[in-house]
N, C-alpha and C positions, 0 to 999 in steps of 0.2 A: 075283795074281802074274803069271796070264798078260797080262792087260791092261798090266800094269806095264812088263812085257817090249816087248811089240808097242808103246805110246807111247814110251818109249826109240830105238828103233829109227826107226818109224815118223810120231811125231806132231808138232804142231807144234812151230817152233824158236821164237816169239816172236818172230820179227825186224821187225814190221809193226806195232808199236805207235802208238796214240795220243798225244798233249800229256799231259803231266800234269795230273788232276784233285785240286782239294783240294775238297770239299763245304763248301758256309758256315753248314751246321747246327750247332746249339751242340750237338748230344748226338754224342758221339762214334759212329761208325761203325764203328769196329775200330781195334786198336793202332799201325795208319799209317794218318795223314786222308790224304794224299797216295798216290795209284796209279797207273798206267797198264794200259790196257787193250787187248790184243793185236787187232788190227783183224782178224787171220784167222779165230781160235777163241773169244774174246769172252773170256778168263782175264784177271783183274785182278790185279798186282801190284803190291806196294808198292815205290814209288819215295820217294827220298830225295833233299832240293834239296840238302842239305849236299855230299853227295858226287856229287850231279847222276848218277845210275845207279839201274836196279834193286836193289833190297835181298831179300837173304832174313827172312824173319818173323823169325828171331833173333837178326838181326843187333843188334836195337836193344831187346832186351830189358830193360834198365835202365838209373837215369841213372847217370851219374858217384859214384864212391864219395864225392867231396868234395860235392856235393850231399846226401847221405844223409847224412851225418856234421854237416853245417851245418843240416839241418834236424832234427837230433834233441835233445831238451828232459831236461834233467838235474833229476829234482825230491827234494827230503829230505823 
């Protein structure tokens, strides 16, 4: 909590980031292949090209409901 506190206040702001990285491994990495990476404190964040900005983790939590509904299979 204190720590919580004193980075708030105190820690880095990100402003000093990297180009975006997307990794060209086929096994995925984490839930955004795409990052950037704060050149001051070394924290990786997921970056998003759609919207050209950092993203928070939940921002992209799922696809489109019309996607889930077009892939779903009706059987008798």
């Amino acid at each position: 909590m204190l720590n919580l506190l004193i980075d708030t206040f105190f820690g880095c702001s990100h402003r000093n980031t990297g180009f975006p990285i997307t990794p060209r491994s086929k096994l995925p990495r984490r839930r955004f292949d795409t990052y950037v990476v704060c050149l001051d404190c070394g924290k990786e964040m997921p970056y998003s090209w759609e919207e050209m900005r950092v993203v928070s983790e939940s921002s992209k939590s799922a696809p489109p409901v019309a996607e889930q509904v077009g892939s779903l299979s009706i059987t008798k």
